[in-house]
PDBQT receptor file of N, H, CA, C and O in Angstrom, charges set to zero:
ATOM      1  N   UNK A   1      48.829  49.858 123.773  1.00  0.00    +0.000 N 
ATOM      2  CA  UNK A   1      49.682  50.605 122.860  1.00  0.00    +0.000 C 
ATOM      3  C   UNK A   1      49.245  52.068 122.790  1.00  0.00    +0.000 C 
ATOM      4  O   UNK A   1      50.170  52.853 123.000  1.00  0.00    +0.000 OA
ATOM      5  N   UNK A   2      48.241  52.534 122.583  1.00  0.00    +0.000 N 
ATOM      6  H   UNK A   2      47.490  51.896 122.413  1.00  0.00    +0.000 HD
ATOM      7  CA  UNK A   2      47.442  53.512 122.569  1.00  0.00    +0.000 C 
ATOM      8  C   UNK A   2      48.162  54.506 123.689  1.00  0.00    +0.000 C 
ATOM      9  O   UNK A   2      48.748  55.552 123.409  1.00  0.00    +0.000 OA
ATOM     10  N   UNK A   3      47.974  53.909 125.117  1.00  0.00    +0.000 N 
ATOM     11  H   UNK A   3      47.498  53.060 125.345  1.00  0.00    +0.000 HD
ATOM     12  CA  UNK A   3      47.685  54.566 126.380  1.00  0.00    +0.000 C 
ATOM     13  C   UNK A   3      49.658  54.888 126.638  1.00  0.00    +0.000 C 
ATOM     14  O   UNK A   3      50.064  55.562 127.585  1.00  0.00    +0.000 OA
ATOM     15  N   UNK A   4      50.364  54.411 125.861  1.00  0.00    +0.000 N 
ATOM     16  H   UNK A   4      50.035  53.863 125.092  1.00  0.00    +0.000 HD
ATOM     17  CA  UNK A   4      51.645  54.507 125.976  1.00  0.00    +0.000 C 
ATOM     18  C   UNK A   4      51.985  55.676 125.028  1.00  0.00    +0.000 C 
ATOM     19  O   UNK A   4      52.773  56.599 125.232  1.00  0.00    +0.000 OA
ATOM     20  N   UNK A   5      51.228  55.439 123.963  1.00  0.00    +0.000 N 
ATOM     21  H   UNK A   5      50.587  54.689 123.797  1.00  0.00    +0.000 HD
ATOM     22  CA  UNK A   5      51.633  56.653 123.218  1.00  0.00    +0.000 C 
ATOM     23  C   UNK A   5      51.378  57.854 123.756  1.00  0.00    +0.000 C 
ATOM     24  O   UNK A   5      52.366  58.579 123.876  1.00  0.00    +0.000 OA
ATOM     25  N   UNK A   6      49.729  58.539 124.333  1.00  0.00    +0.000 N 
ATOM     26  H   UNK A   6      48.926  57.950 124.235  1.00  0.00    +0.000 HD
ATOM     27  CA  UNK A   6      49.298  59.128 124.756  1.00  0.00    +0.000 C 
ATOM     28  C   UNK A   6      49.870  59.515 126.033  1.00  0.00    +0.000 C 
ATOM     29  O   UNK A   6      49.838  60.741 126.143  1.00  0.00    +0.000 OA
ATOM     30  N   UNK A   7      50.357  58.963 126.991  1.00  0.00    +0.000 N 
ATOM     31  H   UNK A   7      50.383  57.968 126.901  1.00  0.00    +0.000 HD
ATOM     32  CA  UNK A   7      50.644  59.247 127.931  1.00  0.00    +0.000 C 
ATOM     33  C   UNK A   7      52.208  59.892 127.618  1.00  0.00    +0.000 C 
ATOM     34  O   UNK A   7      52.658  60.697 128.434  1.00  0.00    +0.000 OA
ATOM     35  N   UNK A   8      53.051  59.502 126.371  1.00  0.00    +0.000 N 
ATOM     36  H   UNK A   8      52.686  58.848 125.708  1.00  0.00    +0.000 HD
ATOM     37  CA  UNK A   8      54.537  59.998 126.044  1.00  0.00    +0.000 C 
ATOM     38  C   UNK A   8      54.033  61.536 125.360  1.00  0.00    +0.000 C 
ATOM     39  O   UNK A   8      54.925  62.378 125.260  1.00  0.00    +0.000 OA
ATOM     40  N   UNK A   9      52.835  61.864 124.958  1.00  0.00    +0.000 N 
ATOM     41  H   UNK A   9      52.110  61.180 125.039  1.00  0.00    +0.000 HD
ATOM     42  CA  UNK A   9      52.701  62.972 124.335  1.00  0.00    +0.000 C 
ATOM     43  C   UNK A   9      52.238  63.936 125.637  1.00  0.00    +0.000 C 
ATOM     44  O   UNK A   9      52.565  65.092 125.906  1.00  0.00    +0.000 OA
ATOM     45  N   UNK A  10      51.563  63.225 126.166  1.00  0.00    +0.000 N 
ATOM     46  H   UNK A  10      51.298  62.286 125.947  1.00  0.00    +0.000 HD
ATOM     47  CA  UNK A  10      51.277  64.408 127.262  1.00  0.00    +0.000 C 
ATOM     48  C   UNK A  10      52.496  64.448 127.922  1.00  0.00    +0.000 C 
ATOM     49  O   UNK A  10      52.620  65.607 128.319  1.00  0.00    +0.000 OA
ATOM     50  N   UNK A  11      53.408  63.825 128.230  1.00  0.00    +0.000 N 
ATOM     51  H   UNK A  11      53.306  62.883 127.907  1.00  0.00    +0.000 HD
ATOM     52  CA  UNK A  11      54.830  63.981 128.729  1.00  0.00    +0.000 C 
ATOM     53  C   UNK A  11      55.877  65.524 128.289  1.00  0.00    +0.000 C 
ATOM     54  O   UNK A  11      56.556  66.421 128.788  1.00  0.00    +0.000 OA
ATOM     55  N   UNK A  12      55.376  64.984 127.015  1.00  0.00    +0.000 N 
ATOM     56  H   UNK A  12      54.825  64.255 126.609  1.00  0.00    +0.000 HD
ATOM     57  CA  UNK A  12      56.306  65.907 125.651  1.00  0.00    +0.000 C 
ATOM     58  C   UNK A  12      55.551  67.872 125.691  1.00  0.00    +0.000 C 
ATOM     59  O   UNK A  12      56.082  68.965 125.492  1.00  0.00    +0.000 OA
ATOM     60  N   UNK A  13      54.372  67.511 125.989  1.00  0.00    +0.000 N 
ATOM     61  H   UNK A  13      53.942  66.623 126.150  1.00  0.00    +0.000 HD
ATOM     62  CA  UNK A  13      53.608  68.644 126.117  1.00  0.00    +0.000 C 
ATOM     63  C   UNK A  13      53.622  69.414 127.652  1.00  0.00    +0.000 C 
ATOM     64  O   UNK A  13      54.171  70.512 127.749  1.00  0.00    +0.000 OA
ATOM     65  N   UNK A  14      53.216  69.002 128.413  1.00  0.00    +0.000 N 
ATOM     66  H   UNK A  14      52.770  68.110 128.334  1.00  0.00    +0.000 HD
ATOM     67  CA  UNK A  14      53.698  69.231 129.620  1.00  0.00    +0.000 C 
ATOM     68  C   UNK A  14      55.667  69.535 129.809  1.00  0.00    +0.000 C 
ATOM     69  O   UNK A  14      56.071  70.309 130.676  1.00  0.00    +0.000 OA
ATOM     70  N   UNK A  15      56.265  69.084 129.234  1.00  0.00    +0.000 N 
ATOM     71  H   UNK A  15      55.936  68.455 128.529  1.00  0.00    +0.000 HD
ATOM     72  CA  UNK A  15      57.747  69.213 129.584  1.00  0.00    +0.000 C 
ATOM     73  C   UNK A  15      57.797  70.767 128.875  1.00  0.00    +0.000 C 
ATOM     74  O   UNK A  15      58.275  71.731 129.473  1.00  0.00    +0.000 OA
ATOM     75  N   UNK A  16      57.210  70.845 127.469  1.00  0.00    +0.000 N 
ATOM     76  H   UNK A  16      56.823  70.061 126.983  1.00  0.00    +0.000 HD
ATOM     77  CA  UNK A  16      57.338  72.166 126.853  1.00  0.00    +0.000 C 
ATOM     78  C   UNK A  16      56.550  73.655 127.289  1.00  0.00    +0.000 C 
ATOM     79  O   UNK A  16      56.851  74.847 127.234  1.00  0.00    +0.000 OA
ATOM     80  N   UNK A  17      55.194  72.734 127.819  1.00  0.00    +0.000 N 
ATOM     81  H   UNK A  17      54.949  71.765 127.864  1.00  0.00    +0.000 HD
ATOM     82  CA  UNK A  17      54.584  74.145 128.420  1.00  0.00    +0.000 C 
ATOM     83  C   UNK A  17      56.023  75.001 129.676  1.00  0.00    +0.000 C 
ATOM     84  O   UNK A  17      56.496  76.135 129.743  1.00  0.00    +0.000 OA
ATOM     85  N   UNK A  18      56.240  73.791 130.410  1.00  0.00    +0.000 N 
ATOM     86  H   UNK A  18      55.856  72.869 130.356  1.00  0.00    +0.000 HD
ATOM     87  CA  UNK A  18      56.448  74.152 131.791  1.00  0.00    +0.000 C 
ATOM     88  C   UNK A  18      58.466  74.361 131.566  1.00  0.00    +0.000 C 
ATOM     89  O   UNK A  18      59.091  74.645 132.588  1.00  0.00    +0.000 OA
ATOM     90  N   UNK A  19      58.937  74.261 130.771  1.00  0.00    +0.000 N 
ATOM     91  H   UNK A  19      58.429  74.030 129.941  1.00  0.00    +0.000 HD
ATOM     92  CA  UNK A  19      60.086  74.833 130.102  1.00  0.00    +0.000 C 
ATOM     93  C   UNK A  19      60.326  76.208 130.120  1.00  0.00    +0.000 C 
ATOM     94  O   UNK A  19      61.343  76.562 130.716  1.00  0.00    +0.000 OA
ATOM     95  N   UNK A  20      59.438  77.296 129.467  1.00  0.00    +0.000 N 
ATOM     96  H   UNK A  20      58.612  77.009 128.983  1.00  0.00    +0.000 HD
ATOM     97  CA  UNK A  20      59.886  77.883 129.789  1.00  0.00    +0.000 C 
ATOM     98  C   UNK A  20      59.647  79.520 130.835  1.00  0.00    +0.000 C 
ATOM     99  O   UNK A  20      60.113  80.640 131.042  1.00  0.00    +0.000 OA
ATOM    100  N   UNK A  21      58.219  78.260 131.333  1.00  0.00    +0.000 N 
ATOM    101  H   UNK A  21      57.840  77.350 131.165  1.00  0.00    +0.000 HD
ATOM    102  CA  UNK A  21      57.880  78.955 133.063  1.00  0.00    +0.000 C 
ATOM    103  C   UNK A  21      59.116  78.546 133.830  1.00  0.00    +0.000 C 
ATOM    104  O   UNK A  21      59.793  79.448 134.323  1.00  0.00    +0.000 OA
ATOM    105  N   UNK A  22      59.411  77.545 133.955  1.00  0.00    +0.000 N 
ATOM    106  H   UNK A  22      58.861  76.813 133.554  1.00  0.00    +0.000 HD
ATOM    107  CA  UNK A  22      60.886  77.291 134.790  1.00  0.00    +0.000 C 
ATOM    108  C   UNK A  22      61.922  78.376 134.097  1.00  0.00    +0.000 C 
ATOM    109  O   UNK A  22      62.477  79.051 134.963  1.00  0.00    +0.000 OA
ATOM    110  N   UNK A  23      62.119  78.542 133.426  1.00  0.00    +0.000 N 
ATOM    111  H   UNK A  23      61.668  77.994 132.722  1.00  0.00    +0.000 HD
ATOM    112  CA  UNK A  23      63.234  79.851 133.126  1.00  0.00    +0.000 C 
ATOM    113  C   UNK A  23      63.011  80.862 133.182  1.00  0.00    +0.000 C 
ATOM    114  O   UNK A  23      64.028  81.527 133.378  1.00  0.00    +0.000 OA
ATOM    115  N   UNK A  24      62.026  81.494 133.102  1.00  0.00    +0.000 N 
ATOM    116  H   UNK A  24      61.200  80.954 132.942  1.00  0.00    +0.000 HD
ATOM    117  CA  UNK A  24      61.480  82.753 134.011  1.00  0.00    +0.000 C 
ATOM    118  C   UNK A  24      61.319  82.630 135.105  1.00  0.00    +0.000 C 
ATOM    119  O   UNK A  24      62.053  83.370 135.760  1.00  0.00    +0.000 OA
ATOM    120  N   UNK A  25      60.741  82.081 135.619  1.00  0.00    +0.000 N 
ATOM    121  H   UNK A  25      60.145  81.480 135.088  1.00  0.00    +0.000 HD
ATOM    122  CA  UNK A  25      60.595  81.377 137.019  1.00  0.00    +0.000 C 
ATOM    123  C   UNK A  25      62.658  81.803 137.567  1.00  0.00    +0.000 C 
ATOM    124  O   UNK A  25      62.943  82.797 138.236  1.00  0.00    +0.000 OA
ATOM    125  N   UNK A  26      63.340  81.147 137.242  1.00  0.00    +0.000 N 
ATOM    126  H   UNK A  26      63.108  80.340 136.698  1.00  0.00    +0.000 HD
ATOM    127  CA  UNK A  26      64.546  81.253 137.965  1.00  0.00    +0.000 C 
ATOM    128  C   UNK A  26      65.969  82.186 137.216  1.00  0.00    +0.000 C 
ATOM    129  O   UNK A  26      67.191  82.235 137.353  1.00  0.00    +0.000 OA
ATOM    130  N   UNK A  27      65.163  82.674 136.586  1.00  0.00    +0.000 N 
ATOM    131  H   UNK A  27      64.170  82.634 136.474  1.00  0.00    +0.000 HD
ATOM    132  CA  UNK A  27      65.389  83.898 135.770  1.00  0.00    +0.000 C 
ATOM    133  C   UNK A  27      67.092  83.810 134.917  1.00  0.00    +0.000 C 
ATOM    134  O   UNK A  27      68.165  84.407 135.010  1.00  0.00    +0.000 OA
ATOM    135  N   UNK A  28      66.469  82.606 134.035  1.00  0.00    +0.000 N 
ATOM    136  H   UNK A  28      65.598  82.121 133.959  1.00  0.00    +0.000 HD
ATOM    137  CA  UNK A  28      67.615  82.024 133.527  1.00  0.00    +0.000 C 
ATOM    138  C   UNK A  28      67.640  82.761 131.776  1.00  0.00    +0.000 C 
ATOM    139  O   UNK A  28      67.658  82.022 130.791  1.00  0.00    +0.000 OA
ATOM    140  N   UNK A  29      67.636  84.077 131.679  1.00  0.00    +0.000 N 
ATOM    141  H   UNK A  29      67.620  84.677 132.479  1.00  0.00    +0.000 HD
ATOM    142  CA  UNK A  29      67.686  84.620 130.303  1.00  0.00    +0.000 C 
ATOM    143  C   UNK A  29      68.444  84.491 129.403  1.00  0.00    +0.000 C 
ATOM    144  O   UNK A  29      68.226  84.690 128.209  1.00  0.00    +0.000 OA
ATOM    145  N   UNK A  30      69.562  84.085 129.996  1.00  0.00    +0.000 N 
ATOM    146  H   UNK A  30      69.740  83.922 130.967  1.00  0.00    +0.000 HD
ATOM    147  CA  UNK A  30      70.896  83.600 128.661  1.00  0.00    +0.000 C 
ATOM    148  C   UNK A  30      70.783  82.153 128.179  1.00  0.00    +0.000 C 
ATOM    149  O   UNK A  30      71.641  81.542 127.542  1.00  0.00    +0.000 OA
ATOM    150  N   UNK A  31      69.865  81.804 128.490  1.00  0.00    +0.000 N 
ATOM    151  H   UNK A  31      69.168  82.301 129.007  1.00  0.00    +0.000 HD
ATOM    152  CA  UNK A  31      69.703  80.413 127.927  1.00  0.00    +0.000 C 
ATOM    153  C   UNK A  31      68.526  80.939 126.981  1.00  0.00    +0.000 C 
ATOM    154  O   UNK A  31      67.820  81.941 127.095  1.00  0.00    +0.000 OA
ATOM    155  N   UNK A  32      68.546  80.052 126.122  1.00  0.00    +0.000 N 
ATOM    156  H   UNK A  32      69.120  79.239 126.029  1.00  0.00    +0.000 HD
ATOM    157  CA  UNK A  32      67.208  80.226 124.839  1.00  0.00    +0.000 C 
ATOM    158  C   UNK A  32      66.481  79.627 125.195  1.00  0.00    +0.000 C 
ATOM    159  O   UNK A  32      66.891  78.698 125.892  1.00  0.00    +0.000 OA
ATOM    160  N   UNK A  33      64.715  79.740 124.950  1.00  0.00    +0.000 N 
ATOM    161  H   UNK A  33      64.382  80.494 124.385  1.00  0.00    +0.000 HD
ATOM    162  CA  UNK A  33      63.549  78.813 125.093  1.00  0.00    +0.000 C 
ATOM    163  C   UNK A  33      64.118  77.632 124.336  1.00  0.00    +0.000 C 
ATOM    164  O   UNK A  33      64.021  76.561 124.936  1.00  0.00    +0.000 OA
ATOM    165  N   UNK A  34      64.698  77.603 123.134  1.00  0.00    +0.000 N 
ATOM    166  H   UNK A  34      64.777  78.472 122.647  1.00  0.00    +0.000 HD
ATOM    167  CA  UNK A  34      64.811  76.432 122.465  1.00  0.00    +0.000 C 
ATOM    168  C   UNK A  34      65.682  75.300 122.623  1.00  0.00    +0.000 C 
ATOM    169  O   UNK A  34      65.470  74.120 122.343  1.00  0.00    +0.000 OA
ATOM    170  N   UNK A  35      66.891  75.957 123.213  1.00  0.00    +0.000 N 
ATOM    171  H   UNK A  35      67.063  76.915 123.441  1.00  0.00    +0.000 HD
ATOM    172  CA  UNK A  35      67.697  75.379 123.627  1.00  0.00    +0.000 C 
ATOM    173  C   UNK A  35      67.602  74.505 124.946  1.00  0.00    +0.000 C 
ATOM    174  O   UNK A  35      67.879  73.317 125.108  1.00  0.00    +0.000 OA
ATOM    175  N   UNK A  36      67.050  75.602 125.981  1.00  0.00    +0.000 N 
ATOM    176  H   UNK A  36      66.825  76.567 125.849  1.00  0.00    +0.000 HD
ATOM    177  CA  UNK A  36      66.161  74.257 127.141  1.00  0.00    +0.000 C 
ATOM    178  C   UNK A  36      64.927  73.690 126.511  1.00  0.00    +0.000 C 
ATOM    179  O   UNK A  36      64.392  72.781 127.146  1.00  0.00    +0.000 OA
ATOM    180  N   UNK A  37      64.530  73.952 125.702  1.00  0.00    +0.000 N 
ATOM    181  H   UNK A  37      64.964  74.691 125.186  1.00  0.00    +0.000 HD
ATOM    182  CA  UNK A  37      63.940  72.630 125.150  1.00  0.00    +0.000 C 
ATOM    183  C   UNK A  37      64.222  71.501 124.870  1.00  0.00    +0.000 C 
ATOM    184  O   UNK A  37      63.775  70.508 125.445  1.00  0.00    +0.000 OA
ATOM    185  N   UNK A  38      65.357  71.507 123.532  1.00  0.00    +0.000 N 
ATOM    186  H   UNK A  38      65.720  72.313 123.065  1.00  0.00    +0.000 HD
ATOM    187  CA  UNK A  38      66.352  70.208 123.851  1.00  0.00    +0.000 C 
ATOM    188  C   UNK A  38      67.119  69.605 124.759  1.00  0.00    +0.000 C 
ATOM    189  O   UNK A  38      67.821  68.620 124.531  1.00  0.00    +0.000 OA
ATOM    190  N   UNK A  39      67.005  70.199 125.857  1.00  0.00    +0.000 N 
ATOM    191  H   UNK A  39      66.435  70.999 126.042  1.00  0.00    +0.000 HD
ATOM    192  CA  UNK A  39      68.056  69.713 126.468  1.00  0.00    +0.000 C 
ATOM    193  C   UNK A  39      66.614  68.811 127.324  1.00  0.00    +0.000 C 
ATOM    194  O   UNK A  39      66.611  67.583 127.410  1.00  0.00    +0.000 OA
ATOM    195  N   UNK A  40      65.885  69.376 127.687  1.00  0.00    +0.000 N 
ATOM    196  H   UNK A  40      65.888  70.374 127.617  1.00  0.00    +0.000 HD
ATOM    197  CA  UNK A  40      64.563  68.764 128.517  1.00  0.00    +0.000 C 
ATOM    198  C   UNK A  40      63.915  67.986 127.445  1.00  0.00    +0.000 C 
ATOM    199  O   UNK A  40      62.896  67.357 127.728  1.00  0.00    +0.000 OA
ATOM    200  N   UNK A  41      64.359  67.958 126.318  1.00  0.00    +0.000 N 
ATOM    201  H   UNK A  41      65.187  68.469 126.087  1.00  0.00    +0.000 HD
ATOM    202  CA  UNK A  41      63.725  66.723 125.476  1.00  0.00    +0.000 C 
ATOM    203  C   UNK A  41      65.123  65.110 125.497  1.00  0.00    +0.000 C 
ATOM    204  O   UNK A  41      65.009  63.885 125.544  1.00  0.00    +0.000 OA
ATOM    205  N   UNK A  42      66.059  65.892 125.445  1.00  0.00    +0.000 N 
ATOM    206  H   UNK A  42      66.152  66.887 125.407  1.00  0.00    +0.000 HD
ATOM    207  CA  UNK A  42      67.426  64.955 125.864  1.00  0.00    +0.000 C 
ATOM    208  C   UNK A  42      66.964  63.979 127.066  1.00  0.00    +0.000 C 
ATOM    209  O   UNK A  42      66.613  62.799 127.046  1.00  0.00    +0.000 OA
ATOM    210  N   UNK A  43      67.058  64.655 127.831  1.00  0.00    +0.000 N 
ATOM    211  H   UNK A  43      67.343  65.613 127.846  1.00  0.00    +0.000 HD
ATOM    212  CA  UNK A  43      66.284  64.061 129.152  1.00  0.00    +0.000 C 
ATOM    213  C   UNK A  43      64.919  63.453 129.833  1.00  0.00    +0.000 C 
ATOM    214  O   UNK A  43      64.707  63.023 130.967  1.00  0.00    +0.000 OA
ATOM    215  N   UNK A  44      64.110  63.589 128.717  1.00  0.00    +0.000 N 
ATOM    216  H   UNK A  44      64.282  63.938 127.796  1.00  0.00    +0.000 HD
ATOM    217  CA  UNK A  44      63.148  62.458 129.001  1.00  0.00    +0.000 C 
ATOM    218  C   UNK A  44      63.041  61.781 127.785  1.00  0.00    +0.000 C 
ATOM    219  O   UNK A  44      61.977  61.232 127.498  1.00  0.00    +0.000 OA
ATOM    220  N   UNK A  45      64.104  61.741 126.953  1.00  0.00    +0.000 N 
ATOM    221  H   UNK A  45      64.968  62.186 127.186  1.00  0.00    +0.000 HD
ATOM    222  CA  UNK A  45      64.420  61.027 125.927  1.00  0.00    +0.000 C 
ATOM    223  C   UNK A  45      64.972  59.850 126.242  1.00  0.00    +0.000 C 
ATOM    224  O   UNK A  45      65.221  59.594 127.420  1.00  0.00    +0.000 OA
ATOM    225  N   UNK A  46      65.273  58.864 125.128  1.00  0.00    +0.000 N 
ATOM    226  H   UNK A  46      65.070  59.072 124.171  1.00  0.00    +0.000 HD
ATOM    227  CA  UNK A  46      65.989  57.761 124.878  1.00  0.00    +0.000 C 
ATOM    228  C   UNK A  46      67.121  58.189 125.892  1.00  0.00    +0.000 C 
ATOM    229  O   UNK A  46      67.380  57.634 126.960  1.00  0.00    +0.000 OA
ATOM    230  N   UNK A  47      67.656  59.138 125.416  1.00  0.00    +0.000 N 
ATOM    231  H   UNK A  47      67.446  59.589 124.549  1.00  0.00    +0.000 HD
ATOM    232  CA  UNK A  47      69.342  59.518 125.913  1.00  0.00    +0.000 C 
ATOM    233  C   UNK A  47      69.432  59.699 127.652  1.00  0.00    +0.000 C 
ATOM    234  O   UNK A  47      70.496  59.436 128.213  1.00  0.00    +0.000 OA
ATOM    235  N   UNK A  48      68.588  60.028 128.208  1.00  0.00    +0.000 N 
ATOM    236  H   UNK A  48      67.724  60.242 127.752  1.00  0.00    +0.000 HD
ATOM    237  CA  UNK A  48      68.145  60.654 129.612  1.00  0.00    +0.000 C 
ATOM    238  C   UNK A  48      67.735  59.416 130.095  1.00  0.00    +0.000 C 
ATOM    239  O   UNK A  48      68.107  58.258 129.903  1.00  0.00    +0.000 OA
ATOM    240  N   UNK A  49      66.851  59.963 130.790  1.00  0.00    +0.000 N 
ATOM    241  H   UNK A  49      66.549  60.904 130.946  1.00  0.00    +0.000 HD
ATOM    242  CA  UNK A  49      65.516  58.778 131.782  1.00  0.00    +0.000 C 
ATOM    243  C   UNK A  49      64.652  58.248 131.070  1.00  0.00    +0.000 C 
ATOM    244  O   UNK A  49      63.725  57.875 131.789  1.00  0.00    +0.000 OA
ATOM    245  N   UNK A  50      64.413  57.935 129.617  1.00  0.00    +0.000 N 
ATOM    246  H   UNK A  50      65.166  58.238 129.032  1.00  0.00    +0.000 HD
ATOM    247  CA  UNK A  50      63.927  56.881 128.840  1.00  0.00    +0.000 C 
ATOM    248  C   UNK A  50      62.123  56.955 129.489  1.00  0.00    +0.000 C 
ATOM    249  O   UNK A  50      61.409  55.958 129.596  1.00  0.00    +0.000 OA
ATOM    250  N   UNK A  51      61.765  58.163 129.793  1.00  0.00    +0.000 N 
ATOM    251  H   UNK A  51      62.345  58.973 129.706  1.00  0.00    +0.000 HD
ATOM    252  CA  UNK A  51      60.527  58.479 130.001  1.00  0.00    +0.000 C 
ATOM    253  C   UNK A  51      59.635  58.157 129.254  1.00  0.00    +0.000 C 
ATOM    254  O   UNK A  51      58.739  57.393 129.614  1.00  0.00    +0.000 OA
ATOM    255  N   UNK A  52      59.721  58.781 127.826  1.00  0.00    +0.000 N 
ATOM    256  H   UNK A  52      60.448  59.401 127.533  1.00  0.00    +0.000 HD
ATOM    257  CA  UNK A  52      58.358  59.108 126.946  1.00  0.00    +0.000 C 
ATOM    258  C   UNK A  52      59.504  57.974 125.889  1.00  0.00    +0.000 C 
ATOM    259  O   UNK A  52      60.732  57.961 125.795  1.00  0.00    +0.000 OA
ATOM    260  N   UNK A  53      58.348  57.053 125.172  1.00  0.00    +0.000 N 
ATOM    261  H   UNK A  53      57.351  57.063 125.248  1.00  0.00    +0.000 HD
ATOM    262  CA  UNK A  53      58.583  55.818 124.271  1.00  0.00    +0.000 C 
ATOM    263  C   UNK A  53      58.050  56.206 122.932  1.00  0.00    +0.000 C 
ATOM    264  O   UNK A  53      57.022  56.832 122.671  1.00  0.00    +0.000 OA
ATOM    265  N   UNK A  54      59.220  55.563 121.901  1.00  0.00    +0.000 N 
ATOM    266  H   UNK A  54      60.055  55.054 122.112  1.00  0.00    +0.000 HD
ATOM    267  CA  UNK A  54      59.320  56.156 120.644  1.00  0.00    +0.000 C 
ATOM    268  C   UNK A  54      58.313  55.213 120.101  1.00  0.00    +0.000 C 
ATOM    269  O   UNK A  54      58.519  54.001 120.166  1.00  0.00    +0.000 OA
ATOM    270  N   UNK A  55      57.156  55.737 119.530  1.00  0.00    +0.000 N 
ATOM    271  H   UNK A  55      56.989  56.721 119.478  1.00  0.00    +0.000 HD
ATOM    272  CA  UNK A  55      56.170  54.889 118.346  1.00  0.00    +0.000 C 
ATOM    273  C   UNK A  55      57.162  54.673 117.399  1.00  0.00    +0.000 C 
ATOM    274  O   UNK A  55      58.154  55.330 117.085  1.00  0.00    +0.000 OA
ATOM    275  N   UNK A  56      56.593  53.380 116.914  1.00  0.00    +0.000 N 
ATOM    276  H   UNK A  56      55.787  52.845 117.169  1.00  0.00    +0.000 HD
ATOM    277  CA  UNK A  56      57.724  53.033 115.303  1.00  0.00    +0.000 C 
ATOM    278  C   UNK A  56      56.497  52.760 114.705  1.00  0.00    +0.000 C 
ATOM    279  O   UNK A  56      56.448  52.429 113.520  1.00  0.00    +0.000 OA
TER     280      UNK A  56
């Protein structure tokens, strides 16, 4: 249980560091940091590819 949680947070952390190096990176300025955030949280969310698992 532990190693599931941990491994969905480093998921969550890693997706946000590297968010919004990828948009500089491809020099996507009309988009908001925050907004590709959600959308890259959409997506390794429940709603997406069911990546990172919700603790209850």
């Amino acid at each position: 249980m532990m190693h599931a949680s941990l491994s969905s947070l480093v998921i969550v952390i890693v997706a946000a560091f590297l968010t919004p190096l990828l948009l500089h990176r491809f020099r996507l300025r009309m988009i908001p940091v925050v907004v590709a955030e959600i959308i890259a949280g959409i997506i390794i969310g429940k709603a997406g590819f069911n990546i990172v698992e919700q603790d209850m």
